[in-house]
C-alpha positions as CSV (number, residue, x, y, z in Angstrom):
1,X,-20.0,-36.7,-6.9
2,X,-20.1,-40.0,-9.5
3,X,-22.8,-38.6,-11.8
4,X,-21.5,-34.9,-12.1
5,X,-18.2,-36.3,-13.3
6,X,-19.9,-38.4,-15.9
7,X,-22.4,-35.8,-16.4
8,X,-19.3,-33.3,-17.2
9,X,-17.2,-35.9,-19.2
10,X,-14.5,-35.7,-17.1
11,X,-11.3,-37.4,-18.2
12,X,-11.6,-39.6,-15.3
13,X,-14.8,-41.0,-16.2
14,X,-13.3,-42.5,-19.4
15,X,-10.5,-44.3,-16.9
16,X,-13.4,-45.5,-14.6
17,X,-15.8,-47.5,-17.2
18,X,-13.0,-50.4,-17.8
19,X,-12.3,-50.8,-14.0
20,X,-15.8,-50.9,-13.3
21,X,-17.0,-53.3,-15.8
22,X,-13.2,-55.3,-15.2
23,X,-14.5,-55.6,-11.4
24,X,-18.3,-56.7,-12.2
25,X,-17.2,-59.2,-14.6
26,X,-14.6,-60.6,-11.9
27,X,-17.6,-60.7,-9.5
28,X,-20.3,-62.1,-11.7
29,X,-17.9,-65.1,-12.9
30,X,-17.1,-66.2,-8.9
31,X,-20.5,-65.9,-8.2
32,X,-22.5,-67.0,-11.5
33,X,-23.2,-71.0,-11.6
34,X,-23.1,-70.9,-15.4
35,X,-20.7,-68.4,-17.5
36,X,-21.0,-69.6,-20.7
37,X,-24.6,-70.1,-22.2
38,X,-25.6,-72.8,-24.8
39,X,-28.1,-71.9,-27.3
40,X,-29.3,-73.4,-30.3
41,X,-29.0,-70.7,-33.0
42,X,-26.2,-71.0,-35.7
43,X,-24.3,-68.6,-35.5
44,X,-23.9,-68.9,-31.6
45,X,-23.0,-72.5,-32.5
46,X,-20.2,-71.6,-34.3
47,X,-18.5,-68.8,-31.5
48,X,-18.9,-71.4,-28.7
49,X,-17.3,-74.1,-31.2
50,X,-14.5,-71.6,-31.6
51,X,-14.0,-71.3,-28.5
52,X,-14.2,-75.1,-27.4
53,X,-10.6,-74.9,-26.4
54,X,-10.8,-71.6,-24.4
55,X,-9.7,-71.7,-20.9
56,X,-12.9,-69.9,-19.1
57,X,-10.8,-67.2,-17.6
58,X,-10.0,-66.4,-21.2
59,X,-13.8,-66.6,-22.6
60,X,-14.6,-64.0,-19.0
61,X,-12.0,-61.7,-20.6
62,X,-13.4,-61.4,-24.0
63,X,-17.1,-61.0,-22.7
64,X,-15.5,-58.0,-20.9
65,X,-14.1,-56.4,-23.7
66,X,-16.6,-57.0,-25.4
67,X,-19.2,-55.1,-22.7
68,X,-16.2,-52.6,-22.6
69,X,-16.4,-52.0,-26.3
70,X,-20.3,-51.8,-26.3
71,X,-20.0,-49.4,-23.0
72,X,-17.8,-46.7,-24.9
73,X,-19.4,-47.5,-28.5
74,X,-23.4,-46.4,-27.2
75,X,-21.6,-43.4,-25.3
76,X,-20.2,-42.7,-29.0
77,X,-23.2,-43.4,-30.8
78,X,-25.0,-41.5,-28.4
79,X,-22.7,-38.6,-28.3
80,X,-22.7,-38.4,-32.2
81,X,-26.1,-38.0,-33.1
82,X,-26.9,-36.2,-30.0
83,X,-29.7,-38.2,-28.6
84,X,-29.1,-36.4,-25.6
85,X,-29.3,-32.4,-26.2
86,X,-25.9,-33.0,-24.4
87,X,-22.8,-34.8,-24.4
88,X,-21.6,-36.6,-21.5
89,X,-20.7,-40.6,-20.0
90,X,-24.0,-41.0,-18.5
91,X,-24.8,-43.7,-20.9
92,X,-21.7,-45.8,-20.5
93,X,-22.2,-45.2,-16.8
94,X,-25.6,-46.8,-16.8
95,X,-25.1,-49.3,-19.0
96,X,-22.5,-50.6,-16.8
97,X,-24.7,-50.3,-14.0
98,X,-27.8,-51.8,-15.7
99,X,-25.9,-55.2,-16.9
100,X,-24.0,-55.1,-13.4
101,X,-27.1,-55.4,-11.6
102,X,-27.7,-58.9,-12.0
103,X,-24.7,-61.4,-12.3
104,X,-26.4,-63.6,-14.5
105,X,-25.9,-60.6,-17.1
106,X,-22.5,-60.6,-17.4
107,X,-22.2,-64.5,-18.4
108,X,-20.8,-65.3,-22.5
109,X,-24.8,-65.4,-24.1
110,X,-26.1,-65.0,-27.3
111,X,-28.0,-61.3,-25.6
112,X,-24.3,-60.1,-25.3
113,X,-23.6,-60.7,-28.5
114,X,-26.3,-59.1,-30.1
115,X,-26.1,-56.2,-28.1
116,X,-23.3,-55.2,-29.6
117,X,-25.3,-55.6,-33.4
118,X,-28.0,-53.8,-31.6
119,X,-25.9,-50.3,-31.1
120,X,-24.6,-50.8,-34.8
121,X,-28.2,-50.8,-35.9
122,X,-29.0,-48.0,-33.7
123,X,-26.5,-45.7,-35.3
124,X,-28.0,-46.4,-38.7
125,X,-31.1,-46.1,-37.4
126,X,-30.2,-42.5,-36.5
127,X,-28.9,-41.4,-39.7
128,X,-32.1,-42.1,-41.4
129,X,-33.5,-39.1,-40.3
130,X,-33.1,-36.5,-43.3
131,X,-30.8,-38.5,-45.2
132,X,-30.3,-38.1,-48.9
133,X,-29.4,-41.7,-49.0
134,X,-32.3,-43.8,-46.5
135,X,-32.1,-47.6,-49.2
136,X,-28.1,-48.3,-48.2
137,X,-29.0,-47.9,-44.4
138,X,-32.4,-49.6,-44.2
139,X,-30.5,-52.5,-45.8
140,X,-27.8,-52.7,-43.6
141,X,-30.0,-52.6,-40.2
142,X,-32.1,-55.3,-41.9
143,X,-29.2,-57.5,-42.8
144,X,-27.8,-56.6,-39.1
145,X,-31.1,-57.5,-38.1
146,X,-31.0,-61.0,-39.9
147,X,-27.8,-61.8,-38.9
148,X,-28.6,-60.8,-34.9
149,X,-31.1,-63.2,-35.8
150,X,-28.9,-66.3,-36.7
151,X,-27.1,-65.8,-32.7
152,X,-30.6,-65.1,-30.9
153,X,-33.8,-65.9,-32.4
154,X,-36.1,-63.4,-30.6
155,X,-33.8,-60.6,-32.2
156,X,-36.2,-60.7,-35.2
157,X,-38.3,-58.4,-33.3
158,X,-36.5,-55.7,-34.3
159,X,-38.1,-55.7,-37.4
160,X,-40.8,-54.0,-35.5
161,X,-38.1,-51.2,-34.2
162,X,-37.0,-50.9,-38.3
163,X,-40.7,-50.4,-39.1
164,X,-41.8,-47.9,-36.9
165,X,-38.6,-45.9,-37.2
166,X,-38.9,-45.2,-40.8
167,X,-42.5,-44.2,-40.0
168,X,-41.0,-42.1,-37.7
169,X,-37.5,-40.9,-39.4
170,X,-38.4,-40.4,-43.1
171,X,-41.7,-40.0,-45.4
172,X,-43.2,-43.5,-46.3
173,X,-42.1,-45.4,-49.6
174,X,-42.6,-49.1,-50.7
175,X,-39.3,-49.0,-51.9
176,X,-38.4,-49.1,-48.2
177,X,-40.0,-51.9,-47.2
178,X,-38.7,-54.0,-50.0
179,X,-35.1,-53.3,-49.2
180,X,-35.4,-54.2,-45.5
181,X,-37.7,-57.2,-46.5
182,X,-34.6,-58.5,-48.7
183,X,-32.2,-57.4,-46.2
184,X,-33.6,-59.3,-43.6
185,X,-33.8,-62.6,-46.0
186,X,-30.4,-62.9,-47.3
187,X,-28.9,-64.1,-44.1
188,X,-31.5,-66.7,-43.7
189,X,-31.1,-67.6,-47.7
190,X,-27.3,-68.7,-47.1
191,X,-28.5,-70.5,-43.8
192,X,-30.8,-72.4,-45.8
193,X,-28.4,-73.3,-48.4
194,X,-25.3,-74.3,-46.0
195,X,-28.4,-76.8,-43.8
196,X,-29.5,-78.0,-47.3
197,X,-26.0,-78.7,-48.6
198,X,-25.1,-80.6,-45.5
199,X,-28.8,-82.6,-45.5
200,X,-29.6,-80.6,-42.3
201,X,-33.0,-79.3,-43.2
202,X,-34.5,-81.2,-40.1
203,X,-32.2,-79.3,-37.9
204,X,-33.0,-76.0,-40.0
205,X,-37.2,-76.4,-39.7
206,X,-36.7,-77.3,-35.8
207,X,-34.4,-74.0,-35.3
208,X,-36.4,-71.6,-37.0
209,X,-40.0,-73.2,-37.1
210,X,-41.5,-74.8,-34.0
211,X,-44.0,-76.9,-34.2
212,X,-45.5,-75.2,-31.6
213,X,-46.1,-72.0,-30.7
214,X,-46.1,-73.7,-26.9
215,X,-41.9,-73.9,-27.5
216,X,-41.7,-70.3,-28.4
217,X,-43.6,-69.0,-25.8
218,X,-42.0,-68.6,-22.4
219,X,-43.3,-66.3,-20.0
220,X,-41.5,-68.1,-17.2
221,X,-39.3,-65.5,-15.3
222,X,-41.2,-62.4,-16.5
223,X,-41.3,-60.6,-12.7
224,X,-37.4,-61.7,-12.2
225,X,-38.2,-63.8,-9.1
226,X,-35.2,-62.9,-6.8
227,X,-34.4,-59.5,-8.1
228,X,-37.7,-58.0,-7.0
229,X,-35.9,-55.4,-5.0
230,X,-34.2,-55.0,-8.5
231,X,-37.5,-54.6,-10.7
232,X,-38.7,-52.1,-7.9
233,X,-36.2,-49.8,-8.0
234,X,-35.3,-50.2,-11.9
235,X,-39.7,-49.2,-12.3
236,X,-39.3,-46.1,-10.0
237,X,-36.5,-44.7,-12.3
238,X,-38.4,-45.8,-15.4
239,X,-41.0,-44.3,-14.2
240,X,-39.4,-41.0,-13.4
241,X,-37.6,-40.8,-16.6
242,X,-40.6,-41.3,-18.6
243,X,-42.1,-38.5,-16.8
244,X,-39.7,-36.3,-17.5
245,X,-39.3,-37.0,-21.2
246,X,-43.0,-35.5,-21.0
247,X,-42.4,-32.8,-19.5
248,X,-39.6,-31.5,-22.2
249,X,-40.5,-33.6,-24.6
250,X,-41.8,-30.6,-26.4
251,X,-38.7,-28.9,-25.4
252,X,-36.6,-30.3,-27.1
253,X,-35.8,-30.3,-30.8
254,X,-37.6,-32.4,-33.7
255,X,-34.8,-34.8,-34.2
256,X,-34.1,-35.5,-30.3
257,X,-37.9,-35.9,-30.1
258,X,-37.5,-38.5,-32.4
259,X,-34.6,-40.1,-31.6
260,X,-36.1,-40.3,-28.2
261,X,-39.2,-42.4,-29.5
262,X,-37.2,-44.8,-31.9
263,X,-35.8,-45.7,-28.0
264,X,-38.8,-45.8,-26.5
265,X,-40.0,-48.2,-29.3
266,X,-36.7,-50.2,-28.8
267,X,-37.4,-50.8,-25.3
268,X,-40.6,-52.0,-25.6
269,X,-40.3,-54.4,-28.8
270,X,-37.0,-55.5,-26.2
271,X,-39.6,-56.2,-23.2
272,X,-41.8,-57.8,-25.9
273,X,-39.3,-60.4,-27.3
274,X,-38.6,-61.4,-23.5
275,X,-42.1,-63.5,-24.0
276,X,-40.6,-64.9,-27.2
277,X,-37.4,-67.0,-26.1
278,X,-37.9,-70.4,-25.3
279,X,-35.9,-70.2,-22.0
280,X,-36.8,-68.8,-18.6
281,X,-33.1,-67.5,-18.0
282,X,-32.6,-64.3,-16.6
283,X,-29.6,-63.6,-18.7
284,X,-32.0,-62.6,-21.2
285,X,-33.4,-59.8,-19.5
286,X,-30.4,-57.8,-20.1
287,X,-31.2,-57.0,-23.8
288,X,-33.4,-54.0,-22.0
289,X,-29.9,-52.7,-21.0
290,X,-29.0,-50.5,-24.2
291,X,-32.4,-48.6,-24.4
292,X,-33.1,-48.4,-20.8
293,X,-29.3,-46.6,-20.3
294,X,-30.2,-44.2,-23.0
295,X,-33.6,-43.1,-21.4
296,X,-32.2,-43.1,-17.5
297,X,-29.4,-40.7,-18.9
298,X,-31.8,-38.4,-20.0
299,X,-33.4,-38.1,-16.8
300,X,-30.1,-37.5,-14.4
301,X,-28.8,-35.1,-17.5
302,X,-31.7,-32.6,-17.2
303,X,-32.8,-33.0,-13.5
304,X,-31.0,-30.1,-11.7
305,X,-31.1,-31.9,-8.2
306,X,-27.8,-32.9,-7.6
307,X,-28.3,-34.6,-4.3
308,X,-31.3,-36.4,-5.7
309,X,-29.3,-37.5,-8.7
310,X,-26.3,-39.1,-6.2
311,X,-29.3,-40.4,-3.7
312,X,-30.8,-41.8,-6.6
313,X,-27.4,-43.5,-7.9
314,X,-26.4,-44.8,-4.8
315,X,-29.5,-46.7,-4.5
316,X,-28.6,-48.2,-8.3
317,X,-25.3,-49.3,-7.1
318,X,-26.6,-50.7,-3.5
319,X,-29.3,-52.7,-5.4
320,X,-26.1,-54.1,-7.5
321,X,-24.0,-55.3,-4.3
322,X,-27.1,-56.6,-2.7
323,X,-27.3,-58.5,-5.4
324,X,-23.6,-59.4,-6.0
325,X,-23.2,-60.0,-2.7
326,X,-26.5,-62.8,-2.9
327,X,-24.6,-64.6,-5.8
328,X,-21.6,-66.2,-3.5
C-alpha cells in the first residue's frame, strides 16, 4: 500500500523518493529529444554558459538532485508550517509523480530552476501569517521573486501570489507594498547596470520589453496536445480535491484555511503565466507541479478510502508509463 506508507511517514518512504526520481530522470533523458533548454533570460544564460563543458550525463545528474532537493525541501516546508493538519511524504510523493508524468518535465529548464526559488518563497510566504516581523520577509520573496525573474520571465507573476497573500496573511499597510515594490526592482537595477556598462541596452529592451505584446503571448500548447489522457486524469483529481477542500475547508483551522488559499492562488497565477511565455514547450507546464502536489496531498490525506486512494494512485502512475513508454 504506496500511499499509506507515505501517508504514515514511514522510514522507507524517505529511501523511495531518490530512487524514484533517479529512475524518472534516467527515463526522461533516453526518451526526451531535447534535455537541456535554451532560453533567453540572464541569469539562465549564465548556468548553461557554466555548464558549456558539462558532459550531458553530468548536467542529467544535477537536474536530479536538484528535483531531489526540491522533492524533500516542499515535504519540509510543508511539514513545518503545517499546511496539511498532518505530517506525512504525500507531497514529495506527488511531486515526483506530477513532474514524472511527462518526460519533457524532467529536462535542465529555466521552470526547474525556479521551482526551487518558488518553495523558498513559499516558506516565507507562510511565516507572514502573525509575524511580528512581516518588512524582512515581504522583501526577501520580492527579491526572490525578481531574481526568479532574471532565469524565467513569466515568473513575475508571482507578484500577484505576494499581493494577494498579504491580503490574505496580515492586516493591510503601504509600507508593505513599498518594500516588495523595491524588492522586486533591485535585481532588475543591477541587470540594468551590468547591460548598460557593457553597451547591451538593445539586448536589455528586447529581453524584458517586447515590442509586441504578439511575442509575449503564446497560448500555443495550452490543452497539452498528446498528454490528453494526462490532462483528463490530472482534472478528475483536481477536481476532487478542490471538492474536498470545501467540504472541510471550514474544518479546519484559520491558518491552514489560509495557507490553503495562498496555494490555491499559486496555482492559478501558475496556470495564468503559462499564456505568458513566448514558447509553446511543454516543459513549462511543470511549474503547476509544486501547488498542484500540495493540494492532491490534501485530498488522499483526509479521504478515509484506502482502496480508492491506491485505485486512484495507480491510475497516476499508469498515466506516467503510458506516457514514458510513448517517449522511446
Amino acid at each position: 500500500m504506496i500511499i499509506s506508507t507515505f501517508k504514515n511517514s514511514h522510514p522507507a518512504s524517505f529511501i523511495l523518493i531518490p530512487v524514484f526520481l533517479v529512475v524518472l530522470w534516467w527515463l526522461s533523458w533516453h526518451g526526451a529529444s531535447e534535455n537541456l533548454v535554451q532560453n533567453p533570460m540572464p541569469l539562465y544564460n549564465l548556468v548553461v554558459s557554466m555548464m558549456s563543458g558539462f558532459p550531458l550525463k553530468l548536467v542529467g545528474f544535477l537536474g536530479c538532485f536538484i528535483t531531489i532537493s526540491q522533492t524533500l525541501h516542499l515535504n519540509y516546508i510543508v511539514g513545518k508550517h503545517e499546511v496539511l493538519y498532518k505530517n506525512s511524504y504525500l507531497p514529495a510523493l506527488f511531486l515526483i509523480l506530477l513532474l514524472g508524468l511527462i518526460p519533457s518535465f524532467l529536462v535542465f529548464s529555466p521552470v526547474l530552476l525556479v521551482n526551487s526559488i518558488f518553495i523558498f518563497i513559499l516558506d516565507k510566504l507562510f511565516k507572514l501569517y502573525k509575524s511580528p516581523a512581516p518588512l524582512p520577509l515581504i522583501f526577501d520573496v520580492s527579491l526572490l521573486t525578481g531574481i526568479a525573474t532574471l532565469i524565467y520571465l513569466p515568473s513575475i507573476s508571482l507578484m500577484l501570489l505576494i499581493a494577494v497573500a498579504i491580503f490574505i496573511l496580515k492586516p493591510f499597510s503601504w509600507r508593505d507594498w513599498l518594500v516588495g515594490l523595491l524588492g522586486v526592482i533591485i535585481p532588475f537595477f543591477f541587470t540594468f547596470v551590468f547591460y548598460f556598462w557593457n553597451d547591451g541596452l538593445d539586448v536589455f529592451r528586447q529581453r524584458f520589453f517586447p515590442e509586441s505584446i504578439r511575442q509575449l503571448l503564446n497560448s500555443e500548447g495550452l490543452m497539452l496536445q498528446g498528454y490528453r489522457i494526462t490532462l483528463v486524469v490530472i482534472s478528475v483529481l483536481f477536481v476532487l480535491t478542490m471538492a474536498r477542500i470545501r467540504q472541510n475547508f471550514y474544518k479546519n483551522v484559520t491558518r491552514i484555511r489560509n495557507f490553503q488559499q495562498v496555494v490555491f492562488i499559486f496555482l492559478l497565477v501558475a496556470i495564468a503565466s503559462l499564456a505568458f511565455t513566448g514558447s509553446g514547450a511543454v516543459y513549462r507546464f511543470s511549474i503547476l507541479a509544486i501547488p498542484l502536489a500540495i493540494m492532491i496531498s490534501y485530498y488522499f490525506l483526509s479521504n478515509k478510502k484506502a482502496w480508492w486512494n491506491e485505485v486512484l494512485f495507480w491510475i497516476l502512475v499508469g498515466t506516467l508509463i503510458f506516457n514514458q513508454v510513448n517517449a522511446f
